[in-house]
C-alpha positions in Angstrom: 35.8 36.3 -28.5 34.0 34.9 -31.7 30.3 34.4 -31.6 26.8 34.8 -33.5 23.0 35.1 -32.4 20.2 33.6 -34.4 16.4 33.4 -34.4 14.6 30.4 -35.4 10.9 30.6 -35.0 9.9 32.4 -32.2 13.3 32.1 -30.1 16.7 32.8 -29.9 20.0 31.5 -29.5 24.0 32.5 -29.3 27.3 30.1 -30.3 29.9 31.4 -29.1 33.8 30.2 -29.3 34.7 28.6 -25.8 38.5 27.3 -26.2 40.4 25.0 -28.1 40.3 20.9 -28.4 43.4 20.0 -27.0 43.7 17.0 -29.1 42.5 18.3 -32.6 43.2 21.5 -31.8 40.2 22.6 -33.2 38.4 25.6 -31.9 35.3 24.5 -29.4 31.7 26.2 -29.3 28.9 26.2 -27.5 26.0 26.9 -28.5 22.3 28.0 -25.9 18.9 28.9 -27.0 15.2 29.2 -26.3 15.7 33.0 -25.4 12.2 35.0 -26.2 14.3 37.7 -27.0 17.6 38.9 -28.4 18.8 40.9 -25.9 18.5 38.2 -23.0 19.9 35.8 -25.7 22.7 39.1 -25.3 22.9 38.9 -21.5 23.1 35.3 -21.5 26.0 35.6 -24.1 27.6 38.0 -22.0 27.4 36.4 -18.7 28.8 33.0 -20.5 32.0 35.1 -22.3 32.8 36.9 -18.3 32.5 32.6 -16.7 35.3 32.0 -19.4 37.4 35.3 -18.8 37.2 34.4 -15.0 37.9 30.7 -15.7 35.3 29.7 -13.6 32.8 28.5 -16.5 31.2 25.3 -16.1 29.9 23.2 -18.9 27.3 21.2 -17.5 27.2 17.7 -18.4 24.0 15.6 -19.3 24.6 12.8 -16.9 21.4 11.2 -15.1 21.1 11.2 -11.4 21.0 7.5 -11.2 24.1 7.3 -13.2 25.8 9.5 -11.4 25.4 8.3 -7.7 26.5 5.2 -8.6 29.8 6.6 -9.5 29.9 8.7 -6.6 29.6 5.9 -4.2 32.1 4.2 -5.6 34.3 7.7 -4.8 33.2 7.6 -1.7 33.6 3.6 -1.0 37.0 3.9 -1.9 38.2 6.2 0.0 39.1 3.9 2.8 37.9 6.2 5.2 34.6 4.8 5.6 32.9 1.4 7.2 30.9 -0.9 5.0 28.0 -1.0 6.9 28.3 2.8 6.5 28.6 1.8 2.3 25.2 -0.1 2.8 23.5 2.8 4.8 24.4 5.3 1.7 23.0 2.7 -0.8 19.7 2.5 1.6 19.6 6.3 1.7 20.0 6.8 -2.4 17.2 4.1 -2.9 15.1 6.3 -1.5 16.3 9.3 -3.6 16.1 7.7 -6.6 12.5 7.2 -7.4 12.4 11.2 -7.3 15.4 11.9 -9.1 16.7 8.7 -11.1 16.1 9.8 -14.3 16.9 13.7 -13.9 19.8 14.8 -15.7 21.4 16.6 -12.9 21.7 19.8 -14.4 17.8 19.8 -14.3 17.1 19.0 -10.6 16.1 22.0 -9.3 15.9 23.3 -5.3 12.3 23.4 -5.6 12.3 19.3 -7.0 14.2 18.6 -4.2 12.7 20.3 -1.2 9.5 18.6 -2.8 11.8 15.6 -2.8 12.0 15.8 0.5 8.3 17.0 1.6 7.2 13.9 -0.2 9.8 11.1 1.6 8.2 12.5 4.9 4.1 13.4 4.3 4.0 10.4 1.6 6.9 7.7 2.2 6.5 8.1 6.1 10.3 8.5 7.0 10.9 9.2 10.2 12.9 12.2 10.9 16.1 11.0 11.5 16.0 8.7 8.6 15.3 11.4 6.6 18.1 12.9 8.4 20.3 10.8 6.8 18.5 10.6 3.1 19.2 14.4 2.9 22.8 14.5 4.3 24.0 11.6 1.2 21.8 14.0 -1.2 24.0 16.7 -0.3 27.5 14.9 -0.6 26.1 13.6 -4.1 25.2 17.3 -5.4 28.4 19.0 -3.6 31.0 16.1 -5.3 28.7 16.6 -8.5 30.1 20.7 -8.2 33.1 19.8 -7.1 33.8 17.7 -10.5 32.4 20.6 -12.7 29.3 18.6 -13.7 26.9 20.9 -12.7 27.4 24.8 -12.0 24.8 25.1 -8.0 23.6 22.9 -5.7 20.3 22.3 -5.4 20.6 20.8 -1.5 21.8 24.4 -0.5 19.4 26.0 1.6 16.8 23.4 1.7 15.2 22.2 4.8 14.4 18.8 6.4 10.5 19.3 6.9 9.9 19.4 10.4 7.0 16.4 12.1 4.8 18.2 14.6 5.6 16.0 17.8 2.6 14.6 19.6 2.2 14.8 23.1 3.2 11.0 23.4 6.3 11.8 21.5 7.6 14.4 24.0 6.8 12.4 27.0 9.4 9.6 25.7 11.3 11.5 24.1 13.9 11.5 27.2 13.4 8.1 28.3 16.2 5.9 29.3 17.2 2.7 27.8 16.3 -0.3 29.1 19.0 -2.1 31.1 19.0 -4.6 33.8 19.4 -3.4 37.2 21.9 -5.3 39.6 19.5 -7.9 40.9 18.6 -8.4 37.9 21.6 -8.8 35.9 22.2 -11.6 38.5 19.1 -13.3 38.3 20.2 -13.1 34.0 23.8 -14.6 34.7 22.7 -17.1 37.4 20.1 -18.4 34.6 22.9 -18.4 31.9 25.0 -20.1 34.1 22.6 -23.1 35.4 20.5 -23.3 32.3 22.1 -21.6 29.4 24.2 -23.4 26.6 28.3 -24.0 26.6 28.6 -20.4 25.4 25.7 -18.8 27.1 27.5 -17.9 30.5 31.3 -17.0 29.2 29.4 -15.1 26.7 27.0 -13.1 28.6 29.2 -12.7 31.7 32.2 -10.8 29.0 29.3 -8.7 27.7 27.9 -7.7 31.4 31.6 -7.3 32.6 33.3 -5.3 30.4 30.6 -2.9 28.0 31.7 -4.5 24.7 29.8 -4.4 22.0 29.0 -7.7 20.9 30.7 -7.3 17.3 33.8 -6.6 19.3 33.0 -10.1 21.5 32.4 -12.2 18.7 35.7 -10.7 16.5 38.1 -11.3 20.2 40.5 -14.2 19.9 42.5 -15.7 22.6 45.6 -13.9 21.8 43.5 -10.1 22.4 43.2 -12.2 26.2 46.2 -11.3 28.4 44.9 -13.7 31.1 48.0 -12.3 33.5 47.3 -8.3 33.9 43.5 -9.6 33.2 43.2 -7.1 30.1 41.2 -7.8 27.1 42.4 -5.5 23.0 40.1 -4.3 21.4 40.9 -4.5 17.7 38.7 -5.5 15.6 34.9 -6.1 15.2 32.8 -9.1 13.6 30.5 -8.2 9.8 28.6 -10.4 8.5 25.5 -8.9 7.3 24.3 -11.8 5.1 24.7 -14.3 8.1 26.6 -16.8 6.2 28.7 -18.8 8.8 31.4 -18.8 6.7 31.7 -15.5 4.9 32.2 -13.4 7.8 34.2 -10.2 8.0 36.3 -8.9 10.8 36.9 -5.1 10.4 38.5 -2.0 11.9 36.2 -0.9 15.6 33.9 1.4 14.9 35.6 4.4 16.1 39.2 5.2 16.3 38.2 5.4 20.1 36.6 2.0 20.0 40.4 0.6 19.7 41.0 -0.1 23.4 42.2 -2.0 26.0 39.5 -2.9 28.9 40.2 -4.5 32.4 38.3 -7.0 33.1 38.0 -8.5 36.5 39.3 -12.6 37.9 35.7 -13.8 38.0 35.7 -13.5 34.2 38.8 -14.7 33.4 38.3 -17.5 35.0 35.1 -18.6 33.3 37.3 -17.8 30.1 40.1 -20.3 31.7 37.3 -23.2 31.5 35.7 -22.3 28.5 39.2 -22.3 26.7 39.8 -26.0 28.3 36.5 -27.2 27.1 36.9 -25.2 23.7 40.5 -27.6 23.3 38.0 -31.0 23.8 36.1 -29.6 21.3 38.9 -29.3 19.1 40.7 -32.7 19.4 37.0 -34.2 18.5 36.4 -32.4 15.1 40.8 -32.0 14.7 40.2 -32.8 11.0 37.3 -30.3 10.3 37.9 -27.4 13.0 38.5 -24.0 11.7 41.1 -23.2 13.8 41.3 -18.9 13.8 42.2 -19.0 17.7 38.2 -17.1 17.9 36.8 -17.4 21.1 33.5 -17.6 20.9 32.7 -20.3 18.5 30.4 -22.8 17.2 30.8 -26.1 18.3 29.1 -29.1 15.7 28.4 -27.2 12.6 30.7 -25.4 11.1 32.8 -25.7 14.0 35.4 -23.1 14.7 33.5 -20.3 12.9 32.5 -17.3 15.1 29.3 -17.9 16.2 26.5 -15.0 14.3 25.4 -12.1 16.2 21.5 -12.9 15.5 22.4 -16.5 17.8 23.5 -14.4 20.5 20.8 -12.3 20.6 17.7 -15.7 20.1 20.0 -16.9 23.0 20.0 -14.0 25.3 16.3 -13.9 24.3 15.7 -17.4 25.6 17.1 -16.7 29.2 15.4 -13.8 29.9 11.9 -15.6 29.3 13.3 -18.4 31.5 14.1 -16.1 34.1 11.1 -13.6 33.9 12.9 -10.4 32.9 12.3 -8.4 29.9 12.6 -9.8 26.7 12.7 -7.0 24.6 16.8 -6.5 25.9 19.4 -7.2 24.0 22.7 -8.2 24.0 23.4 -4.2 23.6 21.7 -3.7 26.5 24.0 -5.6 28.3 26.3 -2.6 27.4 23.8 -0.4 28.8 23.7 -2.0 32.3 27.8 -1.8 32.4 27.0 1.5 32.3 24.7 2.4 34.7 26.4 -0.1 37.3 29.6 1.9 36.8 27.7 5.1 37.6 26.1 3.5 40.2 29.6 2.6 41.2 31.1 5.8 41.2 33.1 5.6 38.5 33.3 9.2 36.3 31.1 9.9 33.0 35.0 10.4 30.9 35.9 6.9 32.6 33.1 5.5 31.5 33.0 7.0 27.7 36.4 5.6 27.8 35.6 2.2 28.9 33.2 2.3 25.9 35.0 3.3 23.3 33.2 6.8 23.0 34.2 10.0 21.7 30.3 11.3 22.7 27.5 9.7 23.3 23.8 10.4 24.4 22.7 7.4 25.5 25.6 6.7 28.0 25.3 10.1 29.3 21.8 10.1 29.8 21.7 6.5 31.5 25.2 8.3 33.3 23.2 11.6 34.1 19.7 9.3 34.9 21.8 7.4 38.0 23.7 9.7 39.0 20.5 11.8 39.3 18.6 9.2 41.5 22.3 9.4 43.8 22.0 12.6 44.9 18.3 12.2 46.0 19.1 9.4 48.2 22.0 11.6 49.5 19.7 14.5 50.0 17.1 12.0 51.7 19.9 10.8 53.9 21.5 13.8 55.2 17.9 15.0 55.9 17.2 11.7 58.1 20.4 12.4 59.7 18.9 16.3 60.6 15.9 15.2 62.0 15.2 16.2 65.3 18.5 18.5 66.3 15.9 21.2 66.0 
């Protein structure tokens, strides 16, 4: 293989031949310096003539960081394999990257600039862990694609570490808490408020949620036909975007999971409310006919707009507004809902793999501790019971 070293000033550098142009057909070079001395100017040579031989040689290419995750995240956007909510997590997570790395050629981001990347997003930026989490794991599929395509030769993610926050006392003693959910006397005290001083959707609405686990995505995305009104089933296909929370722009997309896509049972007490809520739904109808955006949604608005699924955020001021009116806790939310199907199903007897499955879970914490946090509170009142039932035979 051709080649030539040369000192200019104090340093020096090699050019060696590294193939052919396969247009022009031209022979290639490349040509490295800022070597103090010839013979590492040699080694360097060397090591660059073996990468060739081996055909595992890597030319490194000058392109910025900021450049480049952009055309990574349009890789990984259309891949179809991932959620855009997921998309706008991954642009979040590179903002933060970027006022550390935006204008680094790649080649030149080092693993000590970015474990000192990611010292600084914590003692400086104040991420929280998991956040940060997230921040490093995108860094990672960034710089691992960036090898993959040849444009630079390591990885500087490899064998970093996420710094670790020294937990306060405080921290530890909530770190196991449960979720907040309503417990049955409550949830009834919620649904009896709905029901006598809610809205036209308030009762339907909340009464699906409390009866069936759904997420409320999944509510607001259900239309009449996912309602099998004779078995008293409810498909689970789809679930409702709309980030911007413009009425009309909305977005119905894939369920979360591939375990989210479900059918749930849901029992007459429901489907009838459903029943009435369609019939006064179809008066609704016949009095805006002309203007009604007719998608067969259930849960809709009525005089602007009408037709439209109604936003998530309404639910949630709603659910907000008959709590206070009832007394309970108005820091719940309509996810919480969720978590009291839960715990009443546990409550109920019903298994922690029924349960997941009722969901639409492949594994979660939260349902199992709420599961495990019930279930837990059972056996006491079993022990206590069997121990009343002792007392006094001996």
């Amino acid at each position: 293989m051709k080649g030539y070293f040369r000192k200019r000033g104090d340093t020096w550098s090699f050019t060696i031949d590294v193939g052919q142009d396969p247009v022009t057909g031209k022979r290639k070079q490349k040509t490295k310096g800022g070597f103090p001395t010839k013979k590492e100017a040699q080694l360097a040579a060397a090591k660059m003539i073996q990468e060739l031989a081996d055909g595992v040689y890597i030319e490194e290419k000058n392109i910025l960081f900021k450049d480049f995750a952009q055309e990574w995240l349009k890789l990984y956007e259309s891949t179809g394999k991932v959620k855009k909510s997921t998309v706008r997590v991954r642009k979040h997570e590179i903002g933060a990257l970027m006022p550390y790395f935006a204008n680094l050629q790649m080649k030149k981001i080092t693993k000590k600039i970015y474990q000192d990347a990611l010292y600084s997003l914590k003692d400086q930026d104040g991420y929280a862990h998991n956040t940060l989490k997230g921040i490093h794991r995108t860094g990672k599929m960034i710089f691992d694609k960036a090898v993959e395509l040849g444009v630079i030769k390591n990885d500087p993610t490899k064998y970093t570490q996420i710094p670790v926050v020294q937990k306060t006392v405080e921290d530890l003693e909530q770190e196991v808490q449960i979720p907040k959910y309503l417990e049955k006397e409550e949830l009834g005290l919620f649904l009896r408020t709905a029901r006598e001083q809610g809205r036209e959707i308030d009762y339907p609405a909340f009464l699906l949620l409390a009866y069936s686990g759904l997420r409320v995505g999944e509510m607001l995305a259900l239309k009449w036909k996912d309602i099998n009104f004779e078995t008293g089933e409810i498909s689970v296909t789809k679930t409702y975007y709309n980030p911007t929370n413009n009425m009309v722009k909305y977005e119905l997309l894939p369920p979360k999971t591939k375990k989210s896509r479900r059918v749930v049972d849901v029992p007459p007490i429901v489907l009838s409310e459903l029943e009435r809520y369609k019939a006064k739904q179809n008066v609704i109808k016949m009095r805006y006919r002309k203007s009604y955006y007719d998608e067969d949604f259930i849960f809709t608005k009525i005089h602007k707009n009408p037709g439209y699924p109604e936003l998530i955020k309404i639910i949630e001021s709603r659910m907000t507004r008959l709590l206070k009116l009832a007394g309970l806790n108005t820091n719940l939310t309509p996810h919480s809902l969720r978590h009291t199907h839960t715990s009443l199903l546990a409550e109920a007897g019903v298994s922690l793999p029924q349960i997941m499955d009722r969901l639409g879970h492949t594994d979660d914490q939260t349902t199992k501790n709420i599961y495990l946090h019930v279930t837990k509170t059972m056996k006491k009142e079993a022990s206590q019971k069997f121990a009343q039932l002792m007392e006094n035979l001996f």
